[in-house]
C-alpha positions in Angstrom: -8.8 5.2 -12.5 -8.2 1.7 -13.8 -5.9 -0.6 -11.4 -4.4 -2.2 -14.5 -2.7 1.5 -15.3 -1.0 1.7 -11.9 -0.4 -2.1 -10.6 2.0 -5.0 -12.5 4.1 -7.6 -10.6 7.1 -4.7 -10.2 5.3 -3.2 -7.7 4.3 -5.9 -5.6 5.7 -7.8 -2.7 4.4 -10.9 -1.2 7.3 -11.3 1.6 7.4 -8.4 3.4 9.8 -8.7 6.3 9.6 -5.6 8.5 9.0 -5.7 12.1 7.7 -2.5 12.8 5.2 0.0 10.9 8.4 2.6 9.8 10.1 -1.1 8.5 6.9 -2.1 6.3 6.9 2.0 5.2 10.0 1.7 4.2 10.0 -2.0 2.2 7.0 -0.5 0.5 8.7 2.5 -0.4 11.3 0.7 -1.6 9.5 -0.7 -3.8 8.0 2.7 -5.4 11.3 3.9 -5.7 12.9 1.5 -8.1 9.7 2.3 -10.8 11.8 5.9 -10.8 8.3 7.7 -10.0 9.5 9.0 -6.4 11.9 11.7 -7.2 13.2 12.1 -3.0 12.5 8.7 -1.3 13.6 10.6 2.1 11.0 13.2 1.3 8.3 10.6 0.8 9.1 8.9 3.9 9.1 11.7 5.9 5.2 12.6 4.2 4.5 9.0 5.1 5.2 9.0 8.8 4.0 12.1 9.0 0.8 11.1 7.8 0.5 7.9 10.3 1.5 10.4 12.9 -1.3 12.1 12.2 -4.0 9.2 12.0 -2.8 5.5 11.8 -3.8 3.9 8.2 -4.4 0.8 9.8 -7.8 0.0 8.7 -9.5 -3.4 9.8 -9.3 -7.0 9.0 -5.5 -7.1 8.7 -5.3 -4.3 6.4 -3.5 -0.8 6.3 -3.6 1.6 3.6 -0.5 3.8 4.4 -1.0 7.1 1.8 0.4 10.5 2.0 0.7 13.8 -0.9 4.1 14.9 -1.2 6.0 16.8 -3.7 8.4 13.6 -4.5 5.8 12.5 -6.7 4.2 14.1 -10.0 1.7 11.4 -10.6 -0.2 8.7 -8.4 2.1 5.8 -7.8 1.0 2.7 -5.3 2.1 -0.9 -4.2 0.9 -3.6 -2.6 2.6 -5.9 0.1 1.7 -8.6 1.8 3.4 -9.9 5.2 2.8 -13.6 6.2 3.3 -12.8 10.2 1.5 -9.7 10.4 2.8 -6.4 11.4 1.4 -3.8 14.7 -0.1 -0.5 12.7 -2.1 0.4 15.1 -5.2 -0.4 13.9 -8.7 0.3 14.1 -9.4 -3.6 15.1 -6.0 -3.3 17.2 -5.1 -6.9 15.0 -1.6 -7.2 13.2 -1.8 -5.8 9.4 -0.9 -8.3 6.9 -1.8 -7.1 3.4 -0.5 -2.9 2.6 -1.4 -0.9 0.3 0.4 1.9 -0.5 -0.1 5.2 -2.5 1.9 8.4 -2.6 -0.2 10.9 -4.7 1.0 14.8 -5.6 0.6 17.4 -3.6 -2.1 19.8 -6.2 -4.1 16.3 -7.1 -7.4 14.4 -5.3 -9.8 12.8 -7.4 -7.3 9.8 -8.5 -6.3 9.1 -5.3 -9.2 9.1 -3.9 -10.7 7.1 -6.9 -7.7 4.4 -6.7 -8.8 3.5 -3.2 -12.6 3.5 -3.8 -11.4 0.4 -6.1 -8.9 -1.1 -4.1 -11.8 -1.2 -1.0 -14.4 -2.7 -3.3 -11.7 -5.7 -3.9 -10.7 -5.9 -0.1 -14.2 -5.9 1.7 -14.6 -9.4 1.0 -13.0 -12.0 2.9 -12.0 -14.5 0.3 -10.3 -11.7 -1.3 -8.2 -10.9 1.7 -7.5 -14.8 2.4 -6.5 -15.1 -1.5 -4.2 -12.4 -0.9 -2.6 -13.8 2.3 -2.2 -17.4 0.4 -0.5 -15.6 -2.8 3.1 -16.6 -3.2 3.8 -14.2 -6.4 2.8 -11.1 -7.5 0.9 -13.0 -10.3 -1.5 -14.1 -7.5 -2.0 -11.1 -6.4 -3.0 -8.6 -9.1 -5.1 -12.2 -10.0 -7.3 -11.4 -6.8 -7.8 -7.6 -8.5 -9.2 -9.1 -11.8 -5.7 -8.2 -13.4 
């Protein structure tokens, strides 16, 4: 799975404005919807916060990596947001989430997904890479932080 093939400047946001984890759900969906990929945004929601409901995707170190299968997709499709004030996701850390990362994936598929965020965690372990992120003001900056 290369990151080049599923991230460009369209689908990233570095002025997230939500104030709660269904607000940030929904910016970020928003932002997979206008690439045309998500056939039933209300669908995809609903598999979204169903998925949190099951387990939070609030990671640690001001990251979340909401993800969920549904049937309003028919190939992987992700986004990435960043939010300057931080947002509660209930995390593993219990610390505000600043920088998303978000991947719908179809129902009848695993290995990309599962490969996409094997790459994406690689990037994000390292701590300059998450403060790079944080300072970006464009997309530009960000996928610059992914080698893109």
């Amino acid at each position: 799975m290369k990151l080049k093939n599923l991230l460009s400047q369209s689908v990233i946001s570095t002025d997230l404005s939500g104030t709660s984890k269904e607000d940030v759900i929904g910016e970020l969906l928003n932002i997979l919807t206008a690439t045309g990929k998500v056939s039933d945004r209300d669908l995809a929601f609903a598999d979204l916060m169903n998925r949190e409901r099951q387990m939070s995707t609030g990671m640690q170190f001001g990251v979340a990596i909401p993800h969920a299968k549904t049937k309003a997709v028919k190939e992987l499709v992700a986004c990435i947001g960043v939010h300057k004030k931080g947002v509660e996701f209930d995390s593993l850390d219990e610390k505000l989430s600043r920088i998303f990362i978000m991947t719908l994936s179809p129902v009848d598929r695993t290995g990309p997904h599962v490969q996409f965020l094997a790459e994406i965690s690689m990037v994000l372990k390292s701590k300059d890479a998450r403060a790079r992120l944080l300072q970006a003001e464009t997309p530009k900056k960000v996928l610059e932080v992914f080698g893109l």
